[in-house]
N, C-alpha and C positions, 0 to 999 in steps of 0.2 A: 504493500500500500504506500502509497506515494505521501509525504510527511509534508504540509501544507505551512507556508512560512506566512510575513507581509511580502505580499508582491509590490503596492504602492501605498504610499501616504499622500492624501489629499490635503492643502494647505488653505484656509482661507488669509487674506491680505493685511486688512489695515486692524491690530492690535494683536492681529497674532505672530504674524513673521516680522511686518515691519510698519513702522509709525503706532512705537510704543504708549502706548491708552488709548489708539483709536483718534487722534485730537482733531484728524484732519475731514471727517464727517460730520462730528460733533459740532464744530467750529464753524464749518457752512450752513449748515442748520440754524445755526444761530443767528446768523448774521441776514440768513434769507427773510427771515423772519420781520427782524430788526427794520430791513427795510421796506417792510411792509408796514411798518408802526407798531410793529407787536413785538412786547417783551417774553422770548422765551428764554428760561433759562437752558443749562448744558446738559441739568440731571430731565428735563423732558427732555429734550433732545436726543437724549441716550436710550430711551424706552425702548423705539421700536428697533432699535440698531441690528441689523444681519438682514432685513428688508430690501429687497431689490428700492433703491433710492424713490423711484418716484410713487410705490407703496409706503416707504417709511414717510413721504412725504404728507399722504392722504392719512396714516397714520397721524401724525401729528397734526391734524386738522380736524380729526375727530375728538381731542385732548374737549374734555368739558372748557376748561379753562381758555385754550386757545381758542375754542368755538365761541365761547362770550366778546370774548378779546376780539375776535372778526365781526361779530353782530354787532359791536359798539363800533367799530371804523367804517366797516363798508354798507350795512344796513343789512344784509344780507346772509345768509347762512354760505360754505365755500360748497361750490360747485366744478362737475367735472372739469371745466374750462379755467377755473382759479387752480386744480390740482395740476394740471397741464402746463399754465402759465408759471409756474412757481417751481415747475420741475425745470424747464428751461430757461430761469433766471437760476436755480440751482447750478446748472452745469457748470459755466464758469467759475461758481465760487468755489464751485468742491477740486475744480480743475486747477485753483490756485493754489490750496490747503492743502492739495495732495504732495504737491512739490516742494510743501512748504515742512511736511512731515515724513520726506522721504527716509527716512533711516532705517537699517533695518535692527529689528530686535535681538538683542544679545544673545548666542549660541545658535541662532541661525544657519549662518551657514557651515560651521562645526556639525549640526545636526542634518544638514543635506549631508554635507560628506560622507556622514559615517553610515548614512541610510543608502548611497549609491556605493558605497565601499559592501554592502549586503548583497549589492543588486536589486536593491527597491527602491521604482520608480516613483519620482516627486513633480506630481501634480497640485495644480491651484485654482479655485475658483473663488469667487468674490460676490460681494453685494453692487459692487460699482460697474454702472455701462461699461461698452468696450473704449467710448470718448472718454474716461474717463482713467482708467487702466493703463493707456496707452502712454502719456507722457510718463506714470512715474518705472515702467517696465525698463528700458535703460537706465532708470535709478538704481533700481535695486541691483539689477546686470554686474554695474560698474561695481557693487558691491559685494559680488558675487553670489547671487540669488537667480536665478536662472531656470524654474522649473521647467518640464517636459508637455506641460498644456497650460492654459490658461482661460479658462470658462468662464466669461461674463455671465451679468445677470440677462442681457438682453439677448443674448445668443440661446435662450431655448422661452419656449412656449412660458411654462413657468418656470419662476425662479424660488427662493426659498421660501415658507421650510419643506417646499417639493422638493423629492429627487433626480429633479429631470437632469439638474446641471450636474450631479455626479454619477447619471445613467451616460451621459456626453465625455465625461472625462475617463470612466470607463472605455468608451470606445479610443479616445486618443490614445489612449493609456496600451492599450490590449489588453484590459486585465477583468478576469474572475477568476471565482465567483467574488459577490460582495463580503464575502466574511474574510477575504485576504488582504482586504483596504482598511484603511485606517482615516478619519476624518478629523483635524485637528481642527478648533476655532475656538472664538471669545465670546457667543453670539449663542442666546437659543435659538431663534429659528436656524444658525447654520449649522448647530448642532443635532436640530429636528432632522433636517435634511438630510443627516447621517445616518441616521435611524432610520429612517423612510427607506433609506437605501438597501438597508440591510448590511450597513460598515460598523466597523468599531467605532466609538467616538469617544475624542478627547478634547474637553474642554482647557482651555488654560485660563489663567487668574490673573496675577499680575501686571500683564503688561497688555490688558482687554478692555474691551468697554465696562464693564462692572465697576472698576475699578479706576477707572478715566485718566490717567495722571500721567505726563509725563516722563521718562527717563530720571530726570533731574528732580522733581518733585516727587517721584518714587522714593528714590535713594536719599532725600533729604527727611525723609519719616523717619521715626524709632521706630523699633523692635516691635515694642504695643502698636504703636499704629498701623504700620504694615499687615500685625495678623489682625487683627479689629475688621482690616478696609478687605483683605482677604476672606474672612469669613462671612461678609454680607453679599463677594462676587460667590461664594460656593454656594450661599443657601441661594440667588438668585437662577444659576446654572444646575442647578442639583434639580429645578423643577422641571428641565427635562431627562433628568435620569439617565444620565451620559454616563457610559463604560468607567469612565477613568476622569480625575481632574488633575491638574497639575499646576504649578504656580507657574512656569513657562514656558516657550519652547522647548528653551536649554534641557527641559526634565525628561526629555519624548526617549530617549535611547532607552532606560531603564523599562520605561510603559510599555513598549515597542518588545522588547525580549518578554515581558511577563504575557503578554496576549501571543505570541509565539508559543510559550508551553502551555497554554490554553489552549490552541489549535489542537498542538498534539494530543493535549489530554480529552481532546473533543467538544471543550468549550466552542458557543456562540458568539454573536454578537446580542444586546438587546437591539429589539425590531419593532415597530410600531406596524 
């Protein structure tokens, strides 16, 4: 009998590999906002986070609060045409943020190597259009981040927390079945997504949306703070009941071998 290993790891983008807390969605969100006359803060902002954009857009226009906040400016409740127009005054701002948060997340690419040093392939999909992916993809390059596919949100019918975009990166990929993939992210719905699939999933902490913060503003917490801010990203991620959590990329090699003797020993994945 043939002894089944990780064939691929899937990566989602902005707070898990690279633009540590996520800052560069959060950050247009707020500011699209802003120029609409509406004060939203960054912890709404952060709600619907892993939503193909111009869901998470509609998302937060359903917020009670943002919904008041729009009947007192424009008289009117937001309509498909305001969800539309607000997505493409979005674009450019996220297309600025994105470059503005290009860095990628510490042990990154130590963690690609030693996953293609296995022979397992490292795939990526995202909540961000292809317009939008596109400038910071030679960012990350030049930084040596490079995966083997790259799944927009807009490139399949649906996007998360369906599995369409990692039924897509399966085919890039060549790879089954799904219980030989691995799905990392920050994000419940891009950790639904995982599930839906029928992959393993690993949420990480740290350096995610739950957790919002900075590189700099990470590392300038104490000891108490850090697990405080840590334990509010797991119970939020814990509700959808993901494989494995981890505080960050850096942690995926240990994860990665423990669902390896899970195979052998005939472990699953959880599946929705």
């Amino acid at each position: 009998m043939m002894i089944e290993g990780i064939a691929a790891v899937v990566f989602d983008w902005a707070g898990t590999v690279v633009d540590f807390g996520s800052r560069a969605p959060a950050l247009a969100f707020v500011r699209l906002f802003e120029a609409q006359g509406i004060a939203l803060t960054e912890a709404q902002a952060r709600e619907p986070m892993g939503l193909p954009k111009r869901d998470h857009i509609a998302a937060l226009c359903r917020m009670p609060a943002v919904q008041q906040a729009w009947l007192q400016r424009f008289g009117q409740p937001t309509a498909d045409a305001d969800i539309d127009r607000l997505y493409e005054q979005y674009l450019p701002l996220n297309a600025h943020t994105v470059t503005e948060h290009a860095e990628l997340v510490p042990g990154t690419v130590e963690v690609v190597q030693w996953l293609r040093s296995r022979g397992v392939s490292v795939g990526s999909n995202t909540g961000y259009g292809r317009e939008l992916i596109t400038p910071l993809l030679p960012l990350a390059a030049a930084q040596g981040f490079e995966p083997d596919c790259v799944i927009c949100a807009d490139d399949v019918p649906f996007s998360r927390p369906s599995p369409m975009a990692l039924y897509r990166a399966f085919i890039e990929l060549g790879t089954w079945p799904a219980r030989r993939v691995v799905k990392v992210d920050d994000t419940v719905p891009g950790l639904l997504e995982g599930r839906h699939a029928g992959c393993w999933t690993v949420g990480v902490l740290s350096s995610g949306n739950e957790v919002g913060l900075s590189l700099a503003q990470w590392q300038a917490l104490s000891a108490d703070e850090r697990a405080v801010r840590l334990q509010r990203a797991r119970v939020r991620l814990s509700s959808c009941d993901p494989d494995y959590l981890i505080p960050s990329v850096a942690d995926l090699p240990g994860v990665i071998e423990m669902i390896e003797r899970r195979l052998i020993a005939g472990d699953r994945p959880k599946v929705d």
